[in-house]
N, CA, C and O of each residue as an XYZ file, in Angstrom:
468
protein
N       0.816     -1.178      0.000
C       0.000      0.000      0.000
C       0.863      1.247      0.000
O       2.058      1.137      0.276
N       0.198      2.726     -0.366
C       1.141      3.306     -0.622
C       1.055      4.074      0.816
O       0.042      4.286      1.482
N       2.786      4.533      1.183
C       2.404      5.507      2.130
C       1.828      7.219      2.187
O       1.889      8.033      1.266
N       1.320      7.409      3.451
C       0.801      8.299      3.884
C       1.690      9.325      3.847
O       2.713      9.043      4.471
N       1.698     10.777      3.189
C       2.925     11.351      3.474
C       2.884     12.590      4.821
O       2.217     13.625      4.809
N       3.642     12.195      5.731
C       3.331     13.293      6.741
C       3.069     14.787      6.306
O       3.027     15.301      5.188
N       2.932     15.233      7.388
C       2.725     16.803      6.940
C       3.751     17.619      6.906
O       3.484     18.763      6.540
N       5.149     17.321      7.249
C       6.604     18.013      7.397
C       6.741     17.449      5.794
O       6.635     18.316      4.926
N       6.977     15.999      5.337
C       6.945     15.699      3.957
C       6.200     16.208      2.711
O       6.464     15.987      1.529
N       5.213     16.938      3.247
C       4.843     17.830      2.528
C       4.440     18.875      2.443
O       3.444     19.148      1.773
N       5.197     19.817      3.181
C       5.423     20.696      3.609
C       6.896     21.552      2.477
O       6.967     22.640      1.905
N       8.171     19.969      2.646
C       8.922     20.342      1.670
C       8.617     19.623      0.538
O       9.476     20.182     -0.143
N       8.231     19.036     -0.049
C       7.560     18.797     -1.271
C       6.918     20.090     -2.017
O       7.177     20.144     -3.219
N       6.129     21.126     -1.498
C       5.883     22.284     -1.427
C       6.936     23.565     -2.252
O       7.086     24.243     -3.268
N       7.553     23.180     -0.677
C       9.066     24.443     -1.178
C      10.396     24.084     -2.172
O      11.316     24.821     -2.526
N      10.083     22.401     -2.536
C      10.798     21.614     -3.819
C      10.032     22.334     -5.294
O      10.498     22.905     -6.280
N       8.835     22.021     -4.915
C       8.022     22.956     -6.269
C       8.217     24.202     -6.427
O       8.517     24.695     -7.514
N       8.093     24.744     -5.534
C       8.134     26.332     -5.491
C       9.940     27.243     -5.908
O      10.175     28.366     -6.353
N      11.227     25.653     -5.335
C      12.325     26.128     -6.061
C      12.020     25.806     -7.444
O      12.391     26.756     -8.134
N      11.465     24.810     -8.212
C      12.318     24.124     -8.906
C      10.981     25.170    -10.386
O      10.930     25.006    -11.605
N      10.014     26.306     -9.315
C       9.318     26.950    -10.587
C      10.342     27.731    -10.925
O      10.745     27.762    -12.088
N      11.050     28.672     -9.666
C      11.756     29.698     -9.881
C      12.789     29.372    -10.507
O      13.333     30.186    -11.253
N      13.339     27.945    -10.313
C      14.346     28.335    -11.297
C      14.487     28.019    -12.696
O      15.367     28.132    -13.549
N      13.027     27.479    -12.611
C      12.297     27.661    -14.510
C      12.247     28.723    -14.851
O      12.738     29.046    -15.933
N      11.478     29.849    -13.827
C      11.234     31.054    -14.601
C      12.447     31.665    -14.920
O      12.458     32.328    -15.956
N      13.735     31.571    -14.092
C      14.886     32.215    -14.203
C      15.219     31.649    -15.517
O      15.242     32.566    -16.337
N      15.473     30.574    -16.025
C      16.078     29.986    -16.895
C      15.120     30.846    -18.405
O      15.563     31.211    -19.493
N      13.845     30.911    -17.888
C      12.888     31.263    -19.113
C      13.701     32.582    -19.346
O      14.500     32.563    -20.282
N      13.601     33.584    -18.693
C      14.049     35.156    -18.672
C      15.631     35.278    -19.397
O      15.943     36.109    -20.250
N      16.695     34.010    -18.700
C      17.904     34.146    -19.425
C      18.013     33.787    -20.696
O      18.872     34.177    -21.487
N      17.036     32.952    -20.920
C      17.267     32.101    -22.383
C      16.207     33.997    -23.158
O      16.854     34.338    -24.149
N      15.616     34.498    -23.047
C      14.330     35.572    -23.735
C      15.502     36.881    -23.555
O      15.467     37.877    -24.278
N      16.431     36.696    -22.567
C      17.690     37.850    -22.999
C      18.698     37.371    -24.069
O      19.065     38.079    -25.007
N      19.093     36.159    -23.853
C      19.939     35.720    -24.732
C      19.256     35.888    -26.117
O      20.061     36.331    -26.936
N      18.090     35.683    -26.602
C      17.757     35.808    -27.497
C      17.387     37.189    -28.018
O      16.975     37.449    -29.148
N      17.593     38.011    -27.039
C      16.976     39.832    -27.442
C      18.744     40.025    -27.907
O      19.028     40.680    -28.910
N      19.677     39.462    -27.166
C      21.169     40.161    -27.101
C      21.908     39.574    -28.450
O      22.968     40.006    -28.904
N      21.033     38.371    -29.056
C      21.447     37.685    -30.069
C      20.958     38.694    -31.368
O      21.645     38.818    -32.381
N      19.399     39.527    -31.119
C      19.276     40.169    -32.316
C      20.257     41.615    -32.239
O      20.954     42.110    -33.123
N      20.113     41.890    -31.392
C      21.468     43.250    -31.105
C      22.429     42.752    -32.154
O      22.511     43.139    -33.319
N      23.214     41.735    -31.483
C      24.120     40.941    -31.732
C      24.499     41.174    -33.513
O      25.232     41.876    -34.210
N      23.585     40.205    -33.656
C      23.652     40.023    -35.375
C      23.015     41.230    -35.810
O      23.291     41.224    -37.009
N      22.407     42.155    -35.619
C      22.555     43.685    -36.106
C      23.584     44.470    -36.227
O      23.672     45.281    -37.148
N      24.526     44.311    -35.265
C      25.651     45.630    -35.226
C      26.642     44.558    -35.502
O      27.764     44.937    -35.168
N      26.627     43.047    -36.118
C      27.583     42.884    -37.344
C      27.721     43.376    -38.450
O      28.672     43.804    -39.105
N      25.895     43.190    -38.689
C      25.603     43.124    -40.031
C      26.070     44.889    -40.346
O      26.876     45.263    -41.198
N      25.438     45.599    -39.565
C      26.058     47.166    -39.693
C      27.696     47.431    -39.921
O      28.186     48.358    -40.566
N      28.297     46.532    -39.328
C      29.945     46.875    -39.409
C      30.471     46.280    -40.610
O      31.533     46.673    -41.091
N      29.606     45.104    -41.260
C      29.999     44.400    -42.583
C      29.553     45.343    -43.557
O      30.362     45.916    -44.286
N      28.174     45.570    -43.630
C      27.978     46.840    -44.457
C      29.577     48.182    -44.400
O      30.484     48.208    -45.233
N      29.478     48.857    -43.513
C      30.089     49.590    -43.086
C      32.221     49.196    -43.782
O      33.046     49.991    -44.233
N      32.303     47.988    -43.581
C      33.743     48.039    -44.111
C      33.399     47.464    -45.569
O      34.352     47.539    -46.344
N      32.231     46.909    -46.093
C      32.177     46.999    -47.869
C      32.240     48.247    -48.054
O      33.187     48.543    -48.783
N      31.600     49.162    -47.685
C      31.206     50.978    -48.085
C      32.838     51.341    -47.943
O      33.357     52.073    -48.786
N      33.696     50.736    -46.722
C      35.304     51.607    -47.100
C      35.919     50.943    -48.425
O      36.334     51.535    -49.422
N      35.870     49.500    -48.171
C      36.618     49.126    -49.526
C      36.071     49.521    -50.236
O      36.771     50.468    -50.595
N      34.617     49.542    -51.224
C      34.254     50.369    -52.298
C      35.108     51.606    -52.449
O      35.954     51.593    -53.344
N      34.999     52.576    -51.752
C      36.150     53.695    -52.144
C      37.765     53.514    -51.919
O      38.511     54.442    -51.609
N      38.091     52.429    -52.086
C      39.632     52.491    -51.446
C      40.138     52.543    -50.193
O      41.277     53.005    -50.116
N      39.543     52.152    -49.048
C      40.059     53.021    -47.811
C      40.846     51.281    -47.297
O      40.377     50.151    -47.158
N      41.984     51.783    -47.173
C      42.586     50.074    -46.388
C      42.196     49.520    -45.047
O      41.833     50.119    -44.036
N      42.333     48.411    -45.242
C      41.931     48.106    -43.675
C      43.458     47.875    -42.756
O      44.644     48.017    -43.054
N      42.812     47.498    -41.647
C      43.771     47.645    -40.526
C      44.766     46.870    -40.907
O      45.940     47.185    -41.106
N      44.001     45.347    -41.044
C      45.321     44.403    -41.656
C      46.503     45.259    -42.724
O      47.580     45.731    -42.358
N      46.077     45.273    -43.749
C      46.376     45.827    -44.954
C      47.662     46.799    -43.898
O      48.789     46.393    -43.615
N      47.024     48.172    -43.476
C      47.856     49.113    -42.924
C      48.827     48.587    -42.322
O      49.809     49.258    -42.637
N      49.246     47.462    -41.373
C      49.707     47.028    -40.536
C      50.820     45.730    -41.983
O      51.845     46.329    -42.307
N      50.786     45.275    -42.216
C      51.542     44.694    -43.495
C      52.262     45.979    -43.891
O      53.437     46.023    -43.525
N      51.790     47.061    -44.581
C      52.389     47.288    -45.119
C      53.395     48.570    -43.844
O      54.262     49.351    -44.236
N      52.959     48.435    -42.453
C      54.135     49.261    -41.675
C      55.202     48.098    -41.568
O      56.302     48.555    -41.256
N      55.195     47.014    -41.703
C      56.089     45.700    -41.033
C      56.637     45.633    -42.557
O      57.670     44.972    -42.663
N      56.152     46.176    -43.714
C      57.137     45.841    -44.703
C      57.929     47.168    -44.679
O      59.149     47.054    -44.799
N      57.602     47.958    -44.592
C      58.387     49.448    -44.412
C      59.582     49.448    -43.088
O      60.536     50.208    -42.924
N      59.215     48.547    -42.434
C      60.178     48.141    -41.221
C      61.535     47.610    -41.986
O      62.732     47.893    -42.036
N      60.620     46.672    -42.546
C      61.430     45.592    -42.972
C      62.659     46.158    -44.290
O      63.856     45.888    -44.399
N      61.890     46.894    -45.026
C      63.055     47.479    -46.004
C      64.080     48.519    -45.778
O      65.092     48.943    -46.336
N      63.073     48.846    -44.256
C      64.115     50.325    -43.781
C      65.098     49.816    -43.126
O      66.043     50.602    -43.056
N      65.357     48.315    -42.354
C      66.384     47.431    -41.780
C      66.906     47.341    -43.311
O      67.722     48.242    -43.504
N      66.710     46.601    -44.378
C      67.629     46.619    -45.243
C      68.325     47.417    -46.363
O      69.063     46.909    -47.208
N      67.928     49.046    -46.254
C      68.678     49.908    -46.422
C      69.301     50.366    -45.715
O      70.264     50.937    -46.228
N      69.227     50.432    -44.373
C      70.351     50.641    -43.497
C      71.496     49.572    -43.133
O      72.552     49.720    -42.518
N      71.032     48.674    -43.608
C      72.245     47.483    -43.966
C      73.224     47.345    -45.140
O      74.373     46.908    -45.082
N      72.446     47.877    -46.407
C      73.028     48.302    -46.970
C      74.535     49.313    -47.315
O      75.621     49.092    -47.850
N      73.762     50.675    -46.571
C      74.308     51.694    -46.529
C      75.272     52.189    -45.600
O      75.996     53.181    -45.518
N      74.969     50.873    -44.737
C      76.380     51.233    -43.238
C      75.062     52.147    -42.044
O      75.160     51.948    -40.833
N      74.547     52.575    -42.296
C      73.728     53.245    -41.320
C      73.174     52.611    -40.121
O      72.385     51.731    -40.464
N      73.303     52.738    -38.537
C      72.389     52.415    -37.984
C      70.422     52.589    -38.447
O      69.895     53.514    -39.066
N      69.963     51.718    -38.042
C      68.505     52.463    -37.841
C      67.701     53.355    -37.033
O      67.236     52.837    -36.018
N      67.527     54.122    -37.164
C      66.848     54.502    -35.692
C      65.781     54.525    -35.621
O      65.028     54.611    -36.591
N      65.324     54.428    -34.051
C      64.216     54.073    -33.828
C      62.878     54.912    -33.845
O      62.983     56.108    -33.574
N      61.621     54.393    -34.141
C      60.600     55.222    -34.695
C      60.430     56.106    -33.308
O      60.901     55.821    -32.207
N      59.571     57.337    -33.683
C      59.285     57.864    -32.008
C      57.596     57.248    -32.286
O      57.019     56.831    -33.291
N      57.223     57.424    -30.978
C      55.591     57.000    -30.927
C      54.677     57.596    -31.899
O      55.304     58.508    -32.436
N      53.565     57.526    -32.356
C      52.626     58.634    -32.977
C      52.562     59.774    -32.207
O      52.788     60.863    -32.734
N      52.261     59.675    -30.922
C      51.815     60.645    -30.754
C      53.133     62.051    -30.083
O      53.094     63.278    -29.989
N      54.189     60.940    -29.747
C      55.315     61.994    -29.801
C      56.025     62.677    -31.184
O      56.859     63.577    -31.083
N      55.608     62.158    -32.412
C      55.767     62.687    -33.498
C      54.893     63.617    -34.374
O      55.130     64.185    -35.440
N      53.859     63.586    -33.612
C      52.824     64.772    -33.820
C      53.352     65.978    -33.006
O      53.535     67.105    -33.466
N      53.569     65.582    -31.737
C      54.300     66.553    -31.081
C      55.065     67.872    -31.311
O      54.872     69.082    -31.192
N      56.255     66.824    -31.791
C      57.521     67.632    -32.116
C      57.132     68.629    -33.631
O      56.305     68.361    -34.503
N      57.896     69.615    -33.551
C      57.585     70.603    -34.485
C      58.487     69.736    -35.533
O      59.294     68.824    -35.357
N      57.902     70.555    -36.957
C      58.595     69.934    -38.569
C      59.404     70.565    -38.355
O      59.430     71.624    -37.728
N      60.748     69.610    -39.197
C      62.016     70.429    -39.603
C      61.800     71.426    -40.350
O      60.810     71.510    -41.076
N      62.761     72.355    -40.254
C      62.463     73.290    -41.460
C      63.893     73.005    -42.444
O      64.974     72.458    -42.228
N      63.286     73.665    -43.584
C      64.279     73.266    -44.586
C      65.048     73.749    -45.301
O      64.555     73.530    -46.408
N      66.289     74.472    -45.505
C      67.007     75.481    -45.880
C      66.627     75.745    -47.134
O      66.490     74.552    -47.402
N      66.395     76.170    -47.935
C      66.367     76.345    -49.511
C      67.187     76.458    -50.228
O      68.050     77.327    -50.352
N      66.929     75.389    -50.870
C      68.477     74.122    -52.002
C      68.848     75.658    -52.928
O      68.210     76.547    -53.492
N      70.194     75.322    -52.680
C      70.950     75.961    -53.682
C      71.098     75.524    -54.888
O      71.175     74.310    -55.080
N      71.160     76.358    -55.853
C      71.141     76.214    -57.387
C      72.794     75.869    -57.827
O      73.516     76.816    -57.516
N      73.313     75.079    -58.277
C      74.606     74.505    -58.366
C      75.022     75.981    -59.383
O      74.209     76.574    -60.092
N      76.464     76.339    -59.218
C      77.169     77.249    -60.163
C      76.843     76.728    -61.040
O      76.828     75.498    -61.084
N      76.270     77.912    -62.585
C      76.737     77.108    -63.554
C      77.948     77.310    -64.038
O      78.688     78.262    -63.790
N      78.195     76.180    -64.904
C      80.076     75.975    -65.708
C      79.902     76.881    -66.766
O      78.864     76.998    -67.417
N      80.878     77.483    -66.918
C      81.513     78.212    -68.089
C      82.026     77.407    -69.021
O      82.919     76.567    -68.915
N      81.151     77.852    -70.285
C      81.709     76.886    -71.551
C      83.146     77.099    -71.923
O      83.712     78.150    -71.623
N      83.763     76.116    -72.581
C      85.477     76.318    -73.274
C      84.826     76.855    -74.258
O      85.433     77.287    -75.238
């Protein structure tokens, strides 16, 4: 026969249901954000994919691209200064080279001209 369940036994039987709603409803609410944060989500890709076709259409490089071609400019400026006997020296930061004022530049002299024989 089946047993009788006391009244302490169901009492927590009770507060077993009453966790096991809440932590349905919790689960309902995280899964209904995950899915609001998923359309965000795949919106402000789709905006940034748009957004870097619209630069390449006009030419504008991307980061990669920029970054290749500073590591090849590295790279050839080590082998003209290998060339030439020159140390290299070293880049200053961006923003300490914004800094510093432009050289100024004497204005090139015009070579003598030669007197014909």
């Amino acid at each position: 026969m089946a047993k009788k369940l006391k009244k302490n036994d169901d009492q927590q039987l009770d507060a077993v249901r009453m966790s096991s709603q809440e932590i349905w409803q919790a689960g309902l609410a995280a899964f209904a954000k995950a899915q609001e944060d998923e359309g965000k989500f795949f919106s402000m890709q789709l905006f940034e994919e748009r957004v870097l076709r619209a630069l390449s259409s006009i030419g504008v490089p991307t980061r990669q691209e920029i970054d290749a071609l500073n590591q090849r400019i590295d790279v050839l400026t080590k082998q003209v200064a290998a060339l030439s006997g020159k140390a290299v020296a070293k880049k200053a930061a961006p923003k300490e080279a914004a800094k510093q004022p432009a050289a100024k530049k004497s204005p090139a002299k015009k070579p003598a001209a030669k007197k014909a024989k």
